[in-house]
KEMAR-440581 format. One record per residue: x negated, y negated, z negated of N, C-alpha, C in turn; residue in one letter. Coordinates in steps of 0.05 Angstrom, whole numbers, plus 5000, padded with zeros to 4 digits. Layout:
<rs>
+-------+--------+------+--------+---------+------+-------+--------+------+------+
: neast : nnorth :  nup : caeast : canorth : caup : ceast : cnorth :  cup : type :
+-------+--------+------+--------+---------+------+-------+--------+------+------+
:     X :      Y :    Z :      X :       Y :    Z :     X :      Y :    Z :    a :
...
+-------+--------+------+--------+---------+------+-------+--------+------+------+
</rs>
This chain:
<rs>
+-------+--------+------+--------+---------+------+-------+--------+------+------+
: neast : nnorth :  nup : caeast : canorth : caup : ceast : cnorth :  cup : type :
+-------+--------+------+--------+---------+------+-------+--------+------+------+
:  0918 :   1763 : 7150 :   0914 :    1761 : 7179 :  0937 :   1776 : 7193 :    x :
:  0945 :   1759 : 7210 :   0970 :    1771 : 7235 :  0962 :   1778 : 7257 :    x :
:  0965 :   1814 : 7259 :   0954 :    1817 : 7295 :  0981 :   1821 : 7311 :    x :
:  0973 :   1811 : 7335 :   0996 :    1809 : 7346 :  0994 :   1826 : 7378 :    x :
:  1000 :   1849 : 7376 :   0990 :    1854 : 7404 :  1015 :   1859 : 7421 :    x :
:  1000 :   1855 : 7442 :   1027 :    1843 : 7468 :  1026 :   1878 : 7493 :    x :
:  1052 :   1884 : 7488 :   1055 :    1907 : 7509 :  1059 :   1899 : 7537 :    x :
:  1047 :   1915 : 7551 :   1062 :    1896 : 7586 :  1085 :   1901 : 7585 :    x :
:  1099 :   1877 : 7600 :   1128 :    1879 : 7608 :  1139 :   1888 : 7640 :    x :
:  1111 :   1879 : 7653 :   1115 :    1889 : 7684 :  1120 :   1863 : 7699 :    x :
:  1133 :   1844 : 7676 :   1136 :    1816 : 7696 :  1108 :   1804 : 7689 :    x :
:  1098 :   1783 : 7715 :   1075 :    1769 : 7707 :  1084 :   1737 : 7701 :    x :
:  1107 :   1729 : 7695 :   1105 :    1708 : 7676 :  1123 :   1712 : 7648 :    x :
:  1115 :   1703 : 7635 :   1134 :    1714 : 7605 :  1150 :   1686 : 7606 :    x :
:  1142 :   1661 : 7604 :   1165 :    1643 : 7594 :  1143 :   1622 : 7614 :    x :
:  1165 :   1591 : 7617 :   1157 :    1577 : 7619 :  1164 :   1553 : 7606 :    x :
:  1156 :   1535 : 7597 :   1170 :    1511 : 7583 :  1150 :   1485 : 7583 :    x :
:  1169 :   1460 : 7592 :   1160 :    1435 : 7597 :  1175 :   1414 : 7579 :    x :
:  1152 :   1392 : 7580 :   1161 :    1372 : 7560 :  1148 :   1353 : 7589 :    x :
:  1147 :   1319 : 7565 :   1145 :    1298 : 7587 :  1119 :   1308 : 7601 :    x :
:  1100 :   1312 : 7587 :   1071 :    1314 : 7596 :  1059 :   1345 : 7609 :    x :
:  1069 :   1362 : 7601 :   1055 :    1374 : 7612 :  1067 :   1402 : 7617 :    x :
:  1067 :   1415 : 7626 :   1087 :    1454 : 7635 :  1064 :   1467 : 7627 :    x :
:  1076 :   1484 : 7610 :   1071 :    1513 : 7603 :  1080 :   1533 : 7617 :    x :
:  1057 :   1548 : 7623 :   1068 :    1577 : 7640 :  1052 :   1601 : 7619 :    x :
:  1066 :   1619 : 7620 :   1051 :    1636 : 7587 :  1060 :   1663 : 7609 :    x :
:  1027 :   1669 : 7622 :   1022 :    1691 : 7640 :  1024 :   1718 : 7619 :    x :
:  1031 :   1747 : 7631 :   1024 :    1765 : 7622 :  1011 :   1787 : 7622 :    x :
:  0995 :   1774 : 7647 :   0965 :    1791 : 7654 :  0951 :   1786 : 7637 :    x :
:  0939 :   1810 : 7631 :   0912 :    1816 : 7615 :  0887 :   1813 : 7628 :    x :
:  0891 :   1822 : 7651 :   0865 :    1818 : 7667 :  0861 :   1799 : 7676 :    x :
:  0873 :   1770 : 7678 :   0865 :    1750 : 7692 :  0863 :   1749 : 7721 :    x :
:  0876 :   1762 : 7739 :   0871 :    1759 : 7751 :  0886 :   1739 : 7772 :    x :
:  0862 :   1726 : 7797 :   0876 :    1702 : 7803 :  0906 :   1699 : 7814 :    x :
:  0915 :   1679 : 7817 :   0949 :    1673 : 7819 :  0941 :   1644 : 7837 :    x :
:  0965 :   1644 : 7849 :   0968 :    1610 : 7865 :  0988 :   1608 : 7846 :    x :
:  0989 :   1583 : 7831 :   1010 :    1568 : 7823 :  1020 :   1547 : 7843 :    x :
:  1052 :   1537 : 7852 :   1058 :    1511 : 7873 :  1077 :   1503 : 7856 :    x :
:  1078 :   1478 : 7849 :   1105 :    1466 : 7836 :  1116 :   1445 : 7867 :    x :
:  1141 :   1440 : 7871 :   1149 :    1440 : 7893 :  1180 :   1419 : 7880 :    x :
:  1180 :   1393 : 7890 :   1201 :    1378 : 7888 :  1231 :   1395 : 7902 :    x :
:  1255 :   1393 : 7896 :   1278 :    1399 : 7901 :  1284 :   1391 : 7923 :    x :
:  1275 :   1367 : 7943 :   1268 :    1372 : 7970 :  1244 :   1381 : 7985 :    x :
:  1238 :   1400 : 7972 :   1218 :    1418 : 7978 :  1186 :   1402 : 7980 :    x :
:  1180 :   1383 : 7970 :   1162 :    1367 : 7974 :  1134 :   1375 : 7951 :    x :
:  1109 :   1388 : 7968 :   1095 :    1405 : 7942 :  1081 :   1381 : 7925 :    x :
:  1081 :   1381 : 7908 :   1063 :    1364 : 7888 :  1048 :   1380 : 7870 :    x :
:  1046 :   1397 : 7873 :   1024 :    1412 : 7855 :  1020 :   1434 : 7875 :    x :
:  0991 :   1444 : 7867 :   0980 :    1475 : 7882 :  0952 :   1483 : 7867 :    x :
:  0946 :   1505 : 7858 :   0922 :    1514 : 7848 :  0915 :   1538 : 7843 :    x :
:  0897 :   1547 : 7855 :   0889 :    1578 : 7839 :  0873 :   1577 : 7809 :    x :
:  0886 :   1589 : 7801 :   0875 :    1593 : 7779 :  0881 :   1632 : 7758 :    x :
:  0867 :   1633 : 7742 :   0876 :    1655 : 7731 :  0900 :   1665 : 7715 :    x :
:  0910 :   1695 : 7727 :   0930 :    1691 : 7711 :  0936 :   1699 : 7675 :    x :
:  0932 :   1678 : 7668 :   0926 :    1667 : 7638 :  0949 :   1642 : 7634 :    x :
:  0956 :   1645 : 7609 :   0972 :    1619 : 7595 :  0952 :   1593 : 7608 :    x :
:  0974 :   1571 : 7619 :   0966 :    1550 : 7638 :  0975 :   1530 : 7625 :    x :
:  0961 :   1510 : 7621 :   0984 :    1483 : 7621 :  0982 :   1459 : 7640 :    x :
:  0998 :   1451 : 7650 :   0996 :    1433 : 7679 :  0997 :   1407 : 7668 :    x :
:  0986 :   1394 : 7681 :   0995 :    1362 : 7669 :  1018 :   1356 : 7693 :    x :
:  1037 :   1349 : 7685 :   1061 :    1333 : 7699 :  1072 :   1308 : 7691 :    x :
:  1056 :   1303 : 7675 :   1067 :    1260 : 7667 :  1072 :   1252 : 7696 :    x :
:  1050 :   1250 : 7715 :   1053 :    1234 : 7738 :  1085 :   1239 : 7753 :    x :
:  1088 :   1265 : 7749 :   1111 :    1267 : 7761 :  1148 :   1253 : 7754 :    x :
:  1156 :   1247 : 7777 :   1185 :    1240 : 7770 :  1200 :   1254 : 7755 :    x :
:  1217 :   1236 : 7735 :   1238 :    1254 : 7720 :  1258 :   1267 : 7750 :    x :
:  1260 :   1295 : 7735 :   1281 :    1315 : 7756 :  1267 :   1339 : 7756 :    x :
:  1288 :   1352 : 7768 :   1282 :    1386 : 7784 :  1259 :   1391 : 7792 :    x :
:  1245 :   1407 : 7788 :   1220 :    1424 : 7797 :  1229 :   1450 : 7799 :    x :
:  1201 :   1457 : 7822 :   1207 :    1492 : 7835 :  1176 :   1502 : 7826 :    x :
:  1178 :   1527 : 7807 :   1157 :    1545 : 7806 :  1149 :   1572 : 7829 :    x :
:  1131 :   1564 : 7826 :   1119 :    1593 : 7845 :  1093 :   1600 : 7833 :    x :
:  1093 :   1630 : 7829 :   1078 :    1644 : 7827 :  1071 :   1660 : 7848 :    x :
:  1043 :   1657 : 7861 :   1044 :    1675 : 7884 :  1012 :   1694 : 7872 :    x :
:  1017 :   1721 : 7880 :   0996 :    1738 : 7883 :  0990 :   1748 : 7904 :    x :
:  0967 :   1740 : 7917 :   0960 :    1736 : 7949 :  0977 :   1728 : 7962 :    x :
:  0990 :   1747 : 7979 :   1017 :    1733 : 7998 :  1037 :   1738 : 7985 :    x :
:  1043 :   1757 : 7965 :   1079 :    1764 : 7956 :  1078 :   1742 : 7930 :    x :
:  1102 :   1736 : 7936 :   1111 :    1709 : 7911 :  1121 :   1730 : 7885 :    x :
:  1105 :   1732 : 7868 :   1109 :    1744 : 7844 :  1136 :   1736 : 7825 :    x :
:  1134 :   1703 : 7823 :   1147 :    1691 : 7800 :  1160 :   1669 : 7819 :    x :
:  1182 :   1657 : 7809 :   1196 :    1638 : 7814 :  1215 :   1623 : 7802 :    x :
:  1218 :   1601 : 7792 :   1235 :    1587 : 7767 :  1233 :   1561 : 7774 :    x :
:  1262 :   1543 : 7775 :   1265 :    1518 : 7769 :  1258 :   1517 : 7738 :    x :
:  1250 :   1487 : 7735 :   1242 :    1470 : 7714 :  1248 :   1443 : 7713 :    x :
:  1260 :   1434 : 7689 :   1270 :    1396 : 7689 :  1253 :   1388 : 7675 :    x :
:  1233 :   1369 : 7684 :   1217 :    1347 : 7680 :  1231 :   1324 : 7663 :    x :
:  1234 :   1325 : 7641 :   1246 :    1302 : 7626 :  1244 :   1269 : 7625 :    x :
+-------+--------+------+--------+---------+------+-------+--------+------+------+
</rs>
């Protein structure tokens, strides 16, 4: 058996990575606690928004067009996280 225990880093997203179908966001709160996720087209056009906890996520993005995406992580009002992403 492998334990694997995870130290905080202080940032609340560790990585993100997307394929055709779907984005990974790999949170590093322990506590779960809630987060607004917005994924946001490169003309600023939002196509995704949800609260959810902050916990490893996976989004479905098939529907979306191949190209540029904008991450946001927001915790209440201050935008925690932020990262482009290419939708393949």
């Amino acid at each position: 058996m492998v334990l694997i225990v995870r130290k905080p880093t202080g940032r609340l997203v560790g990585y993100v990575s997307a394929n055709q179908s779907t984005l990974l966001i790999r949170m590093n709160s322990v506590t779960g606690d809630k987060v607004t996720i917005r994924i946001s087209s490169m003309n600023g056009k939002r196509v995704y928004q949800n609260v959810v906890s902050a916990t490893t996520q996976h989004i479905p993005i098939g529907r979306f067009a191949k190209g540029n995406y904008v991450i946001e992580v927001w915790q209440g009002s201050k935008r925690a996280f932020v990262q482009q992403f290419v939708k393949p």
